[in-house]
N, C-alpha and C positions, 0 to 999 in steps of 0.2 A: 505463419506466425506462431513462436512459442508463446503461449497463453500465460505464462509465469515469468518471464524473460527472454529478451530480445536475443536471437540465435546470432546476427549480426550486426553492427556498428553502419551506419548509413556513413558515408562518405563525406555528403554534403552539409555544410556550417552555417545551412542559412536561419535565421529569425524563427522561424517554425520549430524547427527541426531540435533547437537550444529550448526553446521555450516547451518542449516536448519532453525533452528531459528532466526540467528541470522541474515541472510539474509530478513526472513520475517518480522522482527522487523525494520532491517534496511530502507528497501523497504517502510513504512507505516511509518515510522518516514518522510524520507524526502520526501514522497507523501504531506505528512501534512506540511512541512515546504514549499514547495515550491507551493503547495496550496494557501496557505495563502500570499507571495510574489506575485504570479500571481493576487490575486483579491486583495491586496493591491496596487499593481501597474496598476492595470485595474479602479479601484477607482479615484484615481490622475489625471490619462490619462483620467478620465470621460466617458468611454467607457457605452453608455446608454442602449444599447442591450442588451438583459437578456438573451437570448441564448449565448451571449461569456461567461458569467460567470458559464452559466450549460456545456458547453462544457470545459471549464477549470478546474473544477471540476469530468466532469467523466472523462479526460484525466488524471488525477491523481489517483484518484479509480481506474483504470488499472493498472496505475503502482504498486499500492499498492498491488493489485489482481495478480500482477506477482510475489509479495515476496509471497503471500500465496499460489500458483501455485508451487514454489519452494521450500516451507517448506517441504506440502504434499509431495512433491517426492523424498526430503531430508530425511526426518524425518518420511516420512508415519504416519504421523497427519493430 
């Protein structure tokens, strides 16, 4: 298993395997979108600390790494 994306494409179209994708797609879409909210609104607020914006950042990478945690066990990709 690559840890960060799937090295291969599973074959099979079944209910799982879609529903595995589509969680991990999901999961990394709004990783990113609310990424991007959090350091836009950290920006604003002027938040000077650069550890709040690397912590805000791999808090979402997690999330993200949980849609692909779920794919792999959905999909076994």
């Amino acid at each position: 298993m690559s840890w960060l994306w799937p090295r291969g494409v599973n074959e099979d179209a079944s209910v799982a395997v879609r529903v595995g994708r589509l969680l991990h797609w999901s999961f990394v879409g709004l990783a990113l979108l609310f990424a991007t909210i959090s350091v836009v609104a950290a920006v604003q607020r002027r938040f000077a600390e650069p550890v709040f914006y690397v912590t805000v950042i791999l808090i979402w990478f997690g999330f993200a790494m949980l849609g692909r945690g779920l794919r792999y066990l959905l999909a076994r990709e």
